[in-house]
N, CA, C and O atoms as a GROMACS GRO file, in nm:
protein
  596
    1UNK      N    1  -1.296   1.644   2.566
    1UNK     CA    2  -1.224   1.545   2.488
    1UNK      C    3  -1.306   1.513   2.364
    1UNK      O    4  -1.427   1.536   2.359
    2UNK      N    5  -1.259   1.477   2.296
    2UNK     CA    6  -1.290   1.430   2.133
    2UNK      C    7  -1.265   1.343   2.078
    2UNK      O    8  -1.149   1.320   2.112
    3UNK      N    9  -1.307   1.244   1.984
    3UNK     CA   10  -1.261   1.140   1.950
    3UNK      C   11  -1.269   1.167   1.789
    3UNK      O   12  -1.368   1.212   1.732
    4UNK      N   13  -1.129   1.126   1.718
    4UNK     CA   14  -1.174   1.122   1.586
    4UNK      C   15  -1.111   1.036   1.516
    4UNK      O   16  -0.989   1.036   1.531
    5UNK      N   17  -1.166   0.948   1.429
    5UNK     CA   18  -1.121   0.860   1.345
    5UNK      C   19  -1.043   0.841   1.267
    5UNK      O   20  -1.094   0.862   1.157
    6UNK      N   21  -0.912   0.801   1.254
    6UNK     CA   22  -0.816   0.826   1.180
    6UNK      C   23  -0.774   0.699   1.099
    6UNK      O   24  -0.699   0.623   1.160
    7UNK      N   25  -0.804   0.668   0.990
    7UNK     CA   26  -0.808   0.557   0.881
    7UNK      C   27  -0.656   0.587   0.809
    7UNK      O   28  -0.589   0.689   0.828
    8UNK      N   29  -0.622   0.484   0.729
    8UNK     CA   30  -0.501   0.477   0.680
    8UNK      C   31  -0.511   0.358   0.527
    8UNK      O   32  -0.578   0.255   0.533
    9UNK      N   33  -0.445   0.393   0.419
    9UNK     CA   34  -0.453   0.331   0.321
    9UNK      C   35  -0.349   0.296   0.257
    9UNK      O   36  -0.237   0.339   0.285
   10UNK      N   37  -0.381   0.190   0.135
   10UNK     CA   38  -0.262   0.198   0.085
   10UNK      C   39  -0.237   0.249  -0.058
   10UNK      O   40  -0.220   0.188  -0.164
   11UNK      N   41  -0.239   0.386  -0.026
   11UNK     CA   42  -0.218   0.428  -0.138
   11UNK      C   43  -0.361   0.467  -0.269
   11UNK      O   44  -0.359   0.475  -0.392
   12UNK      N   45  -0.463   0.483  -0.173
   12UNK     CA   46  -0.595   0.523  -0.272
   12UNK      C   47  -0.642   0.674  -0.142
   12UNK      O   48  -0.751   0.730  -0.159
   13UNK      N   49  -0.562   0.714  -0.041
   13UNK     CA   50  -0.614   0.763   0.028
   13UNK      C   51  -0.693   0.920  -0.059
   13UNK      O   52  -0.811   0.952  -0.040
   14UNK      N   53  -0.630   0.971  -0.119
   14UNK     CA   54  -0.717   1.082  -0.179
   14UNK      C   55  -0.776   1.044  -0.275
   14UNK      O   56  -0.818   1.138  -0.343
   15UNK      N   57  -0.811   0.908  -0.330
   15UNK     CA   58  -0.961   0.900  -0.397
   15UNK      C   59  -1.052   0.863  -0.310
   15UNK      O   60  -1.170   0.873  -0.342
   16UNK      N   61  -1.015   0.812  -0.175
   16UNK     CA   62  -1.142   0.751  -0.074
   16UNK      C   63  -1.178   0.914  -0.033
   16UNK      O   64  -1.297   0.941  -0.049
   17UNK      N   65  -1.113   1.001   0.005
   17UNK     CA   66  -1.158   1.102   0.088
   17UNK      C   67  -1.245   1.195   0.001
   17UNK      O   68  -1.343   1.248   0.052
   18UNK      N   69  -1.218   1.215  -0.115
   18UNK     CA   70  -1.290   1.327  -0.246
   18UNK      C   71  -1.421   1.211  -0.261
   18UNK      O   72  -1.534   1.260  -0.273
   19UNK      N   73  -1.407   1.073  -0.261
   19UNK     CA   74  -1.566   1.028  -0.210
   19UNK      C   75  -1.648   1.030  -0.117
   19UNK      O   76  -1.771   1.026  -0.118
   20UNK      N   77  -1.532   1.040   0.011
   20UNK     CA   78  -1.636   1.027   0.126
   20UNK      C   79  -1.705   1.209   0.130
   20UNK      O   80  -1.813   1.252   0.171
   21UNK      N   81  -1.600   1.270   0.078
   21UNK     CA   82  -1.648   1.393   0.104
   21UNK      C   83  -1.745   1.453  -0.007
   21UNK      O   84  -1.791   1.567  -0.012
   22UNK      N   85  -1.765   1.345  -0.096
   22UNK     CA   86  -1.881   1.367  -0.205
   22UNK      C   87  -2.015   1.357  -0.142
   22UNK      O   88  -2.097   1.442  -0.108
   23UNK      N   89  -2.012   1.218  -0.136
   23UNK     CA   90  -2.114   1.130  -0.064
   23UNK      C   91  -2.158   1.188   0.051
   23UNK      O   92  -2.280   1.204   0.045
   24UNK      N   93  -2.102   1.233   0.171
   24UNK     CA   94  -2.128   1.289   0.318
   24UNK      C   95  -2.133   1.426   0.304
   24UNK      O   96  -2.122   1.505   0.398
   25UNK      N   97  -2.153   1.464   0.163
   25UNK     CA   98  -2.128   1.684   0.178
   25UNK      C   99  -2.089   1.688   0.262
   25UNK      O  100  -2.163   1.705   0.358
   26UNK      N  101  -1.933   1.676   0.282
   26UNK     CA  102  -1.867   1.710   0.327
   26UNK      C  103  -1.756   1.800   0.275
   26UNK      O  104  -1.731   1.806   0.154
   27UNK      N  105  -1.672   1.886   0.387
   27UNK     CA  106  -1.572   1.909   0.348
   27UNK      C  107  -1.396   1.891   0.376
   27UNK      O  108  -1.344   1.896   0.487
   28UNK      N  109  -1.309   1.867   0.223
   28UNK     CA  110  -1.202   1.849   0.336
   28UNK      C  111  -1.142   2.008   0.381
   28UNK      O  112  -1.176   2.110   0.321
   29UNK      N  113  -1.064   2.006   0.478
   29UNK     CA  114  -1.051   2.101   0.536
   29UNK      C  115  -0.848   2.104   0.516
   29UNK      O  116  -0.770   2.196   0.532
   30UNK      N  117  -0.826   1.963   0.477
   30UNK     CA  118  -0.673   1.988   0.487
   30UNK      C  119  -0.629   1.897   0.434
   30UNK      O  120  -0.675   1.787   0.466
   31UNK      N  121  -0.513   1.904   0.320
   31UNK     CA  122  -0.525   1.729   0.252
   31UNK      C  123  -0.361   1.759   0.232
   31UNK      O  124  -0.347   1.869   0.178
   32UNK      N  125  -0.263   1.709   0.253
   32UNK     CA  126  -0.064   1.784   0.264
   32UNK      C  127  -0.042   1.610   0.209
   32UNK      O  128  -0.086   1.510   0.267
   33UNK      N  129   0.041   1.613   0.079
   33UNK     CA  130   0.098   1.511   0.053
   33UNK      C  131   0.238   1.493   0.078
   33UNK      O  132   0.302   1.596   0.096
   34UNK      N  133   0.298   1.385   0.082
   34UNK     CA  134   0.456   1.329   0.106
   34UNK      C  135   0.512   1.506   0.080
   34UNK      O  136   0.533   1.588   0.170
   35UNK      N  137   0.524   1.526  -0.047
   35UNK     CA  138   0.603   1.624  -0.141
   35UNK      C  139   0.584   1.779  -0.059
   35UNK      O  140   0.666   1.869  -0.071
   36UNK      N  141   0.477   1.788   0.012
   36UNK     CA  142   0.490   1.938   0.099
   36UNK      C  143   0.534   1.944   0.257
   36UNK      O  144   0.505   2.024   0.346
   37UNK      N  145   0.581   1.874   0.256
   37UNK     CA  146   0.673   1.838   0.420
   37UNK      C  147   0.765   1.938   0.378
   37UNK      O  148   0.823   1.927   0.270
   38UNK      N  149   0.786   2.048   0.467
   38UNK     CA  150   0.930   2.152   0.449
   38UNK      C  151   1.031   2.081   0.439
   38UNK      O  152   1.023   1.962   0.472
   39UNK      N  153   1.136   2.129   0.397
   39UNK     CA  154   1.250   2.096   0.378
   39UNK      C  155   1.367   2.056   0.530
   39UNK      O  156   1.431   2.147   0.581
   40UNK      N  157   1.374   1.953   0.567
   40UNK     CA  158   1.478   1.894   0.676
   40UNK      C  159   1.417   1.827   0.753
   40UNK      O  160   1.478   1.766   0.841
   41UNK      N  161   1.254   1.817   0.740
   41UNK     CA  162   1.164   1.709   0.785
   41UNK      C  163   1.217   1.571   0.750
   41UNK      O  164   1.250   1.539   0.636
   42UNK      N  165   1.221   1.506   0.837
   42UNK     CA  166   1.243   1.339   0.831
   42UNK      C  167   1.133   1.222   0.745
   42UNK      O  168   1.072   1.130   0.800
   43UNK      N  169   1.131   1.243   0.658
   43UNK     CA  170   1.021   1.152   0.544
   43UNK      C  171   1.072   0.974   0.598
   43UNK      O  172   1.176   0.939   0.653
   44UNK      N  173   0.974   0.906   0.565
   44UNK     CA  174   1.025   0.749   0.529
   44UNK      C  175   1.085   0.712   0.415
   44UNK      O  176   1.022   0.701   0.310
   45UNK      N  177   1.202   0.691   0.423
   45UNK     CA  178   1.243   0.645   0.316
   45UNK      C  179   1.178   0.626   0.162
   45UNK      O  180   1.212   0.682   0.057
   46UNK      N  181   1.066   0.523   0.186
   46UNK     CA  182   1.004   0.471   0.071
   46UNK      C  183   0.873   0.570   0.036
   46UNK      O  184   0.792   0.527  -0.046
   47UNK      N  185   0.846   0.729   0.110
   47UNK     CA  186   0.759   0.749   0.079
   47UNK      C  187   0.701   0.821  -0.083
   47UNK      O  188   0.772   0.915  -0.121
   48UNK      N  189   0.649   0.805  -0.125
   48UNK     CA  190   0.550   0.856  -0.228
   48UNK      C  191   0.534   0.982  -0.203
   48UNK      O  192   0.462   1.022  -0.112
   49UNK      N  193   0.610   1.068  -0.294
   49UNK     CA  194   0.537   1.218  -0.250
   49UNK      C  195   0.441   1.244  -0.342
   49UNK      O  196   0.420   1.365  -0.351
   50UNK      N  197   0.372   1.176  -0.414
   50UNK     CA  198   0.240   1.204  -0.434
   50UNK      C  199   0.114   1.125  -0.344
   50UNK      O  200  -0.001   1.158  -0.373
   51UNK      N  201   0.124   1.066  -0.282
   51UNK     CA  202   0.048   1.036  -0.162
   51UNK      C  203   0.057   1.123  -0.035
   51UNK      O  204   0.146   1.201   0.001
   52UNK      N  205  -0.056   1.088   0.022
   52UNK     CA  206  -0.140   1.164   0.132
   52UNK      C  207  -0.109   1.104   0.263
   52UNK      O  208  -0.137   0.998   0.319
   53UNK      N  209  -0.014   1.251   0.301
   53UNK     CA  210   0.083   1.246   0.465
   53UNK      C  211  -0.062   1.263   0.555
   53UNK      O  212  -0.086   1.182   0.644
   54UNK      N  213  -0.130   1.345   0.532
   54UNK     CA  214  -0.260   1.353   0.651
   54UNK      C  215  -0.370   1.459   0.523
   54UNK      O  216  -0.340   1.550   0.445
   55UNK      N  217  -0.481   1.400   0.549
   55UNK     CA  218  -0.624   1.477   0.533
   55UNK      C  219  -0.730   1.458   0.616
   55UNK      O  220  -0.746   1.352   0.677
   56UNK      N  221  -0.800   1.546   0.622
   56UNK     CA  222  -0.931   1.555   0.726
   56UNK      C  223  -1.015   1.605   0.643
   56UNK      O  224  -0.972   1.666   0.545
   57UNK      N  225  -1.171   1.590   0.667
   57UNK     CA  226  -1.273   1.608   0.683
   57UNK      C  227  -1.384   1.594   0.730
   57UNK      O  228  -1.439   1.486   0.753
   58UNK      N  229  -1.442   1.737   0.754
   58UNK     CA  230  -1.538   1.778   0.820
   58UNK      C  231  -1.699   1.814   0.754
   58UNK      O  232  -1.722   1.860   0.642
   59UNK      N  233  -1.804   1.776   0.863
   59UNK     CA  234  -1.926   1.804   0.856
   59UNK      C  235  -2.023   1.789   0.973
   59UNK      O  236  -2.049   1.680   1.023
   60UNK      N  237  -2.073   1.900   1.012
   60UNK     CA  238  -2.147   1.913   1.122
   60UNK      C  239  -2.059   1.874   1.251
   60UNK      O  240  -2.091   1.769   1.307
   61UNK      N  241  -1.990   1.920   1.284
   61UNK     CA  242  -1.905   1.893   1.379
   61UNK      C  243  -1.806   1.755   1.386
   61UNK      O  244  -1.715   1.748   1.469
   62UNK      N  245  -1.839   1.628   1.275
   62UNK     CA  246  -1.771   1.554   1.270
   62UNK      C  247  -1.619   1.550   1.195
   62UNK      O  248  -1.622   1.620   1.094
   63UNK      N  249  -1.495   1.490   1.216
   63UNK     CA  250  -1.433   1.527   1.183
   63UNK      C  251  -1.350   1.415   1.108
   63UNK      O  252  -1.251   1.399   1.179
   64UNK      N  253  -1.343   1.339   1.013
   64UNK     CA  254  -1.237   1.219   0.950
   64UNK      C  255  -1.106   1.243   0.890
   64UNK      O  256  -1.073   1.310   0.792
   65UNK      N  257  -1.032   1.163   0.981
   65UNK     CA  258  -0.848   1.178   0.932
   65UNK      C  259  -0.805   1.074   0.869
   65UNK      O  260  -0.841   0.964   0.912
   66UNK      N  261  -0.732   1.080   0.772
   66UNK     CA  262  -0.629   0.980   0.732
   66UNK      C  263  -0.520   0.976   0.665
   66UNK      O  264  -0.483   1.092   0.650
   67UNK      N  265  -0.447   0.900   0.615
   67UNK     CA  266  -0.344   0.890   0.529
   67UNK      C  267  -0.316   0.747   0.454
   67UNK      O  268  -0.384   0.646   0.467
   68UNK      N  269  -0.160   0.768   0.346
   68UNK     CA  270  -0.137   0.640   0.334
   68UNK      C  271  -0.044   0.603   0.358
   68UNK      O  272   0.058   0.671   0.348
   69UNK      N  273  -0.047   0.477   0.401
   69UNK     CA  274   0.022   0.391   0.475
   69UNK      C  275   0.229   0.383   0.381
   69UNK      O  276   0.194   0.327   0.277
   70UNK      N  277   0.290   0.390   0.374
   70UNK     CA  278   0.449   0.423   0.348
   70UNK      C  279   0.459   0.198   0.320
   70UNK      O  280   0.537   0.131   0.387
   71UNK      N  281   0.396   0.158   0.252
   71UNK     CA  282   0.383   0.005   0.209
   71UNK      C  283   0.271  -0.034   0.122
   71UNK      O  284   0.157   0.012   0.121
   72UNK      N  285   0.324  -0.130   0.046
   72UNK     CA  286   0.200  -0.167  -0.065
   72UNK      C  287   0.129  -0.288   0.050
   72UNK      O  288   0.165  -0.347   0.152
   73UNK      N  289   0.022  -0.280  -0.027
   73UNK     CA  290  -0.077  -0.369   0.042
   73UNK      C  291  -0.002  -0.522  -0.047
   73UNK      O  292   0.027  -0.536  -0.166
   74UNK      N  293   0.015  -0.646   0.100
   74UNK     CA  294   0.068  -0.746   0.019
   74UNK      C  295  -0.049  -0.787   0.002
   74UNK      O  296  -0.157  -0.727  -0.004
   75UNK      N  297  -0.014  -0.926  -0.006
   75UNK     CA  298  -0.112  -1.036  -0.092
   75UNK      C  299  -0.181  -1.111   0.041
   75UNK      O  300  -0.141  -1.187   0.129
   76UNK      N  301  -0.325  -1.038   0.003
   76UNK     CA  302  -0.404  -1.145   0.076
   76UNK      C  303  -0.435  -1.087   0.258
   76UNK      O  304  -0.472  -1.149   0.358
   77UNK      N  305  -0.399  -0.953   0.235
   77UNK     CA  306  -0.345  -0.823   0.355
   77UNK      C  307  -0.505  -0.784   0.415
   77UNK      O  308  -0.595  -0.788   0.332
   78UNK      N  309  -0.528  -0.760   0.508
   78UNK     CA  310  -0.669  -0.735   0.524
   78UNK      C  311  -0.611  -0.603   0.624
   78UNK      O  312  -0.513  -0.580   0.694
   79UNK      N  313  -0.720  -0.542   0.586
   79UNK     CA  314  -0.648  -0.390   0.716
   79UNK      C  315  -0.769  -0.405   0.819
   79UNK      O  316  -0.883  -0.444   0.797
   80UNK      N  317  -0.709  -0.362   0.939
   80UNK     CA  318  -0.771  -0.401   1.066
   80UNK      C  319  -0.942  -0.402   1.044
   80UNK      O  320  -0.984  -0.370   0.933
   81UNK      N  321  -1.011  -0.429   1.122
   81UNK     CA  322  -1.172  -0.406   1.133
   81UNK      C  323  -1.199  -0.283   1.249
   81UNK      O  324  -1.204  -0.276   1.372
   82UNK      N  325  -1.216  -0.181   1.118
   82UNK     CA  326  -1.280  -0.116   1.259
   82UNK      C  327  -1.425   0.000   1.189
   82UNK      O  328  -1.432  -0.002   1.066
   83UNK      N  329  -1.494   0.062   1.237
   83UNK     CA  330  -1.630   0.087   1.186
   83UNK      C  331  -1.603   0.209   1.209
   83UNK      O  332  -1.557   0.220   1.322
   84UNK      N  333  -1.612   0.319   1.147
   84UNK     CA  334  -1.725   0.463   1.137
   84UNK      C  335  -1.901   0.462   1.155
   84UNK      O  336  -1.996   0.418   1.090
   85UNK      N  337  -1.887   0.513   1.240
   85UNK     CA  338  -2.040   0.543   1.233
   85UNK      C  339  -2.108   0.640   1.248
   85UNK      O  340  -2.113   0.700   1.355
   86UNK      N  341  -2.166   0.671   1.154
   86UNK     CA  342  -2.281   0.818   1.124
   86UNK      C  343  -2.434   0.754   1.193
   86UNK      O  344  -2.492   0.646   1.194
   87UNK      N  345  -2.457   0.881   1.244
   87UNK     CA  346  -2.575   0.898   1.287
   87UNK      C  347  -2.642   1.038   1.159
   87UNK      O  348  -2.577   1.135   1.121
   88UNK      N  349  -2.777   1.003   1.121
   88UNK     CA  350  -2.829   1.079   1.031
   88UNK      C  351  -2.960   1.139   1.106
   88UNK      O  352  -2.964   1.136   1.230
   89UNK      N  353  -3.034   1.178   1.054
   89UNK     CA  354  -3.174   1.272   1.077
   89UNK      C  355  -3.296   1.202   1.005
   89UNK      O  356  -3.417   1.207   1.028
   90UNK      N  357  -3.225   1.136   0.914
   90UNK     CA  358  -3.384   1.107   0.813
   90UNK      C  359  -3.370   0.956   0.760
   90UNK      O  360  -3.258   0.910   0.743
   91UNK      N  361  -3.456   0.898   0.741
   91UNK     CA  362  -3.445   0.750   0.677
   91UNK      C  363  -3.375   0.744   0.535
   91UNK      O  364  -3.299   0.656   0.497
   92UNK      N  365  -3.417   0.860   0.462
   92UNK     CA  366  -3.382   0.903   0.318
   92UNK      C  367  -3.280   0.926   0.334
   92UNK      O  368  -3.216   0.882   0.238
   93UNK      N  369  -3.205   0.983   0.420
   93UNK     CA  370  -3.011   1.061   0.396
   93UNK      C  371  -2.932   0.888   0.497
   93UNK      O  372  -2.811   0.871   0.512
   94UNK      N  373  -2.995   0.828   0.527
   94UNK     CA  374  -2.917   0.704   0.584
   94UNK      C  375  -2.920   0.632   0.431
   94UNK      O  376  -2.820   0.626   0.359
   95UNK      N  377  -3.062   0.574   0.394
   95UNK     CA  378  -3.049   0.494   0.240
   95UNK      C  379  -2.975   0.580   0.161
   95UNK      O  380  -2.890   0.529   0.087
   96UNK      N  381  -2.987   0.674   0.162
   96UNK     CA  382  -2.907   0.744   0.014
   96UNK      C  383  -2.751   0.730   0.049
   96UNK      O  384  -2.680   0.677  -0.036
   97UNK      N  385  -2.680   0.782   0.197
   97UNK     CA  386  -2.550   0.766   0.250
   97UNK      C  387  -2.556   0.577   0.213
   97UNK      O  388  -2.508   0.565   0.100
   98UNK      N  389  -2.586   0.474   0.253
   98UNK     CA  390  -2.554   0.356   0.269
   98UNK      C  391  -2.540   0.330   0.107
   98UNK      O  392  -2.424   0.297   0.080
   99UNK      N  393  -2.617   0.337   0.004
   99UNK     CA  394  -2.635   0.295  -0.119
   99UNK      C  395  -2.514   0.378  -0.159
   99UNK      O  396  -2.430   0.292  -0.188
  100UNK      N  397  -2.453   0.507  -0.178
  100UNK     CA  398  -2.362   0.543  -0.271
  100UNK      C  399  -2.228   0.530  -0.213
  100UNK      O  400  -2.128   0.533  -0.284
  101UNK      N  401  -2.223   0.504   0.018
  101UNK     CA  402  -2.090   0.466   0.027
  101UNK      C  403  -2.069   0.306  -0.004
  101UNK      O  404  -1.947   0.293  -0.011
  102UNK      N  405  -2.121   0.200  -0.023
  102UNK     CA  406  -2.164   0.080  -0.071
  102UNK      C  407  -2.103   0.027  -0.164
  102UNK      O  408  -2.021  -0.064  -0.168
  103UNK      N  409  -2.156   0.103  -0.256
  103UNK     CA  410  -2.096   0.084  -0.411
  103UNK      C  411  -1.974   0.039  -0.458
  103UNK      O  412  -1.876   0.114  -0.464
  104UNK      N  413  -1.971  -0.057  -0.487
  104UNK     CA  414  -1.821  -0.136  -0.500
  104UNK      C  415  -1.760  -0.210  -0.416
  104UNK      O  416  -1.655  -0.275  -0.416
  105UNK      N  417  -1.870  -0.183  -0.324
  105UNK     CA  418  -1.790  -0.257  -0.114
  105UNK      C  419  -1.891  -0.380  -0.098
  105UNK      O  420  -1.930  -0.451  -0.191
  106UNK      N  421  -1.926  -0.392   0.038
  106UNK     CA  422  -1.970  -0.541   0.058
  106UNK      C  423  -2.060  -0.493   0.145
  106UNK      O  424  -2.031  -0.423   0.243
  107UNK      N  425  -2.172  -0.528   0.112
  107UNK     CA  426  -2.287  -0.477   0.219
  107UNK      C  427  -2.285  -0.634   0.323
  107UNK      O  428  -2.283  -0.756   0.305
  108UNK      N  429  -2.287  -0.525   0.448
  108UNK     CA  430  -2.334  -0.668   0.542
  108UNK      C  431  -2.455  -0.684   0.592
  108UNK      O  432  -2.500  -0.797   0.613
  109UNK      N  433  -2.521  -0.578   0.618
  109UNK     CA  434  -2.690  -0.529   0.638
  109UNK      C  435  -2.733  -0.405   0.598
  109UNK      O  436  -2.705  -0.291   0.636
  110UNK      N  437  -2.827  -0.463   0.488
  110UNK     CA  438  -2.855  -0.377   0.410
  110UNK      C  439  -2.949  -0.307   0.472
  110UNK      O  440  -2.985  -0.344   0.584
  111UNK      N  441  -2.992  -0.221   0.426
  111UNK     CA  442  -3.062  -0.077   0.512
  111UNK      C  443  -3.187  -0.132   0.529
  111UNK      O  444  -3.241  -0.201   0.442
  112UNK      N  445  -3.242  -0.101   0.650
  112UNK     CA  446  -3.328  -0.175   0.718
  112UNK      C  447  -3.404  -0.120   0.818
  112UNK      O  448  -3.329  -0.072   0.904
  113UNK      N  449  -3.534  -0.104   0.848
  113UNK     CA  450  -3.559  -0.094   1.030
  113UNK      C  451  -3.497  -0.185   1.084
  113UNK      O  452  -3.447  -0.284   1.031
  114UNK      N  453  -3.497  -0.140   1.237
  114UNK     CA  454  -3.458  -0.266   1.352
  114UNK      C  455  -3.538  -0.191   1.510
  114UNK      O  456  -3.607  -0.090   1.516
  115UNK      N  457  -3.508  -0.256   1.590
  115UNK     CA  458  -3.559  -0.228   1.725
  115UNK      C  459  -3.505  -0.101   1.746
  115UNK      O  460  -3.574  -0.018   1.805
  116UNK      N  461  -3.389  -0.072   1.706
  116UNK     CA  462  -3.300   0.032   1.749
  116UNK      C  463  -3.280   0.145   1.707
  116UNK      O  464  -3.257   0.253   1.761
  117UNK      N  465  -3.296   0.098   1.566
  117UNK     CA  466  -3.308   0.223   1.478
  117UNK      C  467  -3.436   0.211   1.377
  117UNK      O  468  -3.503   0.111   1.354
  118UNK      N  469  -3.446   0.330   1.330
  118UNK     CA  470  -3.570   0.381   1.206
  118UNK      C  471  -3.516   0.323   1.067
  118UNK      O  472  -3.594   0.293   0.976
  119UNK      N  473  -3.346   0.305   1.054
  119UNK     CA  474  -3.256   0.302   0.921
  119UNK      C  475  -3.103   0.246   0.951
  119UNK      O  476  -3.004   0.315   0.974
  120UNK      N  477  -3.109   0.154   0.946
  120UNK     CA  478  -2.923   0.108   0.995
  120UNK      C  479  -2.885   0.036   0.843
  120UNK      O  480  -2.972  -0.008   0.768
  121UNK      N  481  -2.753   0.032   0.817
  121UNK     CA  482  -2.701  -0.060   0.756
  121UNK      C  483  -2.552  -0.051   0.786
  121UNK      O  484  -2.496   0.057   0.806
  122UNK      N  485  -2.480  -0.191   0.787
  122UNK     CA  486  -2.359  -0.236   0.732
  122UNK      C  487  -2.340  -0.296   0.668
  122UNK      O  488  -2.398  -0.398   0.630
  123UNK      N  489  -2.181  -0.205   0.615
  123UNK     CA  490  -2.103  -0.207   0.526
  123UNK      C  491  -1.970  -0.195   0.503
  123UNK      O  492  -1.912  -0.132   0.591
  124UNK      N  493  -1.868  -0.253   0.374
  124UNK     CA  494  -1.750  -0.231   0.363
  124UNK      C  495  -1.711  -0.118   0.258
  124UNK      O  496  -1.825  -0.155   0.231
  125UNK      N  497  -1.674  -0.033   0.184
  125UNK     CA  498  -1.710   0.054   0.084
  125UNK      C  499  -1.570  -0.017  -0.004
  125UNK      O  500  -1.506  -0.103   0.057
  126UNK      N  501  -1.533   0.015  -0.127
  126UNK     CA  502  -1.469  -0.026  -0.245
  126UNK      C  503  -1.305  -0.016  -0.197
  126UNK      O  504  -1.214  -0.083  -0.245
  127UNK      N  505  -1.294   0.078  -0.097
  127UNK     CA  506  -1.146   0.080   0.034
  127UNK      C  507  -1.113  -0.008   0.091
  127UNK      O  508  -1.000  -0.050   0.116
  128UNK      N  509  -1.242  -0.055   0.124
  128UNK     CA  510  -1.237  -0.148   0.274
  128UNK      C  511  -1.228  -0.085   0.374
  128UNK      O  512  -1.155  -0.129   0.463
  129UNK      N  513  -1.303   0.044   0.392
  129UNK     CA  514  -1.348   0.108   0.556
  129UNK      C  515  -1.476   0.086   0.548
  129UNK      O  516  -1.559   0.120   0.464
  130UNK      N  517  -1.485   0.003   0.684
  130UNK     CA  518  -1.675  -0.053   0.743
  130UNK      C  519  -1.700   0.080   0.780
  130UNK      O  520  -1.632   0.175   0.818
  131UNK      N  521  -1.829   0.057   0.755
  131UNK     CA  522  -1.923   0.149   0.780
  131UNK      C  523  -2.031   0.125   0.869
  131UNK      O  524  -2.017   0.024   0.939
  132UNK      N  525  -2.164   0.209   0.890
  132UNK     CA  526  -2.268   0.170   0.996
  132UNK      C  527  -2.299   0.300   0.948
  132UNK      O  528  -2.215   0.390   0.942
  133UNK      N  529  -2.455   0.315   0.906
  133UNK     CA  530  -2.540   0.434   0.913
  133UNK      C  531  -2.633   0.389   0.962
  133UNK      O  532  -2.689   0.280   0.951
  134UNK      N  533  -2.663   0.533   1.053
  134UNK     CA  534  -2.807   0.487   1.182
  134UNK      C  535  -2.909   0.597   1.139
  134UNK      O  536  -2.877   0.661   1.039
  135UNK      N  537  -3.047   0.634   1.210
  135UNK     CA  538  -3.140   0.693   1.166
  135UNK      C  539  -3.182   0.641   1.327
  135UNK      O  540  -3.254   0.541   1.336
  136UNK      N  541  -3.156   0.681   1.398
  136UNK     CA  542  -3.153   0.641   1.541
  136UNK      C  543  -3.286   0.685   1.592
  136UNK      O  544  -3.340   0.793   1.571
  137UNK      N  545  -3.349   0.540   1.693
  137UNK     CA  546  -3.512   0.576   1.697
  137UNK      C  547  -3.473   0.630   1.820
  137UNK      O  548  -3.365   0.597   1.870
  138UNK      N  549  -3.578   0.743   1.897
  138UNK     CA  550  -3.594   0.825   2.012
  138UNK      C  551  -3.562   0.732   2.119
  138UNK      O  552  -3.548   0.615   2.083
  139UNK      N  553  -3.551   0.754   2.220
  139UNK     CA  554  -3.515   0.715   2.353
  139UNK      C  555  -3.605   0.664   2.386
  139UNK      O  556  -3.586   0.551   2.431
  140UNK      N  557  -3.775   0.724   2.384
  140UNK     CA  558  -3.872   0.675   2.366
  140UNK      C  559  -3.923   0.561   2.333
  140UNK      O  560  -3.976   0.465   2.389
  141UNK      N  561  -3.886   0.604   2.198
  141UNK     CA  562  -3.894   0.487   2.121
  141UNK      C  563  -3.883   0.351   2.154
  141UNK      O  564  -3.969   0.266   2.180
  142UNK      N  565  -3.721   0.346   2.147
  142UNK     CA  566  -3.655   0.251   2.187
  142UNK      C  567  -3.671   0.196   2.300
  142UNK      O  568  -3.697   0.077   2.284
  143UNK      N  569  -3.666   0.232   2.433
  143UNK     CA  570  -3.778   0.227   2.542
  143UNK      C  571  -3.910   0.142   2.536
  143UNK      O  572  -3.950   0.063   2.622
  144UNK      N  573  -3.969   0.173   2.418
  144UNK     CA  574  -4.125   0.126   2.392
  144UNK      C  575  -4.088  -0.018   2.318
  144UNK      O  576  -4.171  -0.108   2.319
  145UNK      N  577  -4.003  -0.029   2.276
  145UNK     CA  578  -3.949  -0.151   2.161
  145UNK      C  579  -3.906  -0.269   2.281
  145UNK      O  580  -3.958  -0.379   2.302
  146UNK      N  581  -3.813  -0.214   2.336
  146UNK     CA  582  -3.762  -0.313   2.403
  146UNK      C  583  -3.839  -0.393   2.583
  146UNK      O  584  -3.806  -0.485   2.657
  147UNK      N  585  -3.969  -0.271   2.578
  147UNK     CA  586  -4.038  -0.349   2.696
  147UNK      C  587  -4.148  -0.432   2.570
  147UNK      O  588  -4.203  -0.530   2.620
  148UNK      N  589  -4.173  -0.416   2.474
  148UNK     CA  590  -4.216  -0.561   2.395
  148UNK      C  591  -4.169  -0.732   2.418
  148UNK      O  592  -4.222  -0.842   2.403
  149UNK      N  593  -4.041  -0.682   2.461
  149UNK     CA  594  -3.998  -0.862   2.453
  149UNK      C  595  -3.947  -0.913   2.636
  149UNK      O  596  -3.913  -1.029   2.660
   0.00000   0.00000   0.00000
């Protein structure tokens, strides 16, 4: 089984994904707007065929889906809370990932040690999809941290 994250917008979905897939070297692997649904497919009424029916992307086995949502965002609309979270390799590719997905969003903890990790931060990015980048300390580690207290 697999789990993969499937986000939804209103209507910025292929500028969030050509960033996330900037930012995360990543790649997308499949991006089909309103307008390439074959012909006798059932559309929503109100949809936008220049907006994004489904895209994904991939890196290192991870995989991110989304689309946009067939409604304008009203007034004062918050889209659900829910987090992505990357796990990285290095303290440097967590700060560098946290600082450029960031940008324009709302940091909630800025990149940091902690007990848990070598590099964490949260965040909201300029979309409004939270984020969480880790730099995750060893088992060891962590182990050694937490018989401290």
């Amino acid at each position: 089984m697999k789990f993969t994250p499937y986000v939804m917008f209103y209507g910025d979905c292929a500028e969030a994904f050509a960033f996330y897939a900037k930012v995360l070297e990543a790649k997308i692997i499949r991006q089909l707007r309103f307008s390439q649904a074959p012909a006798g497919v059932a559309m929503p009424p109100n949809a936008d065929p220049d907006k994004i029916m489904h895209v994904a992307l991939e890196k290192d086995g991870f995989r991110l889906m989304g689309g946009d949502m067939n409604q304008p965002r009203s007034e004062g609309a918050q889209p659900p809370i829910y987090w992505v979270s990357i796990s990285v390799a290095s303290v440097e590719e967590a700060q560098r990932i946290a600082k450029e997905l960031s940008e324009g969003g709302k940091m909630f903890m800025p990149p940091g040690e902690t007990f848990f990790s070598r590099q964490f931060a949260m965040f909201a990015d300029r979309f409004s999809l939270h984020w969480m980048v880790d730099c995750p300390r060893s088992a060891e580690e962590l182990d050694a941290n937490l018989s401290k207290s």
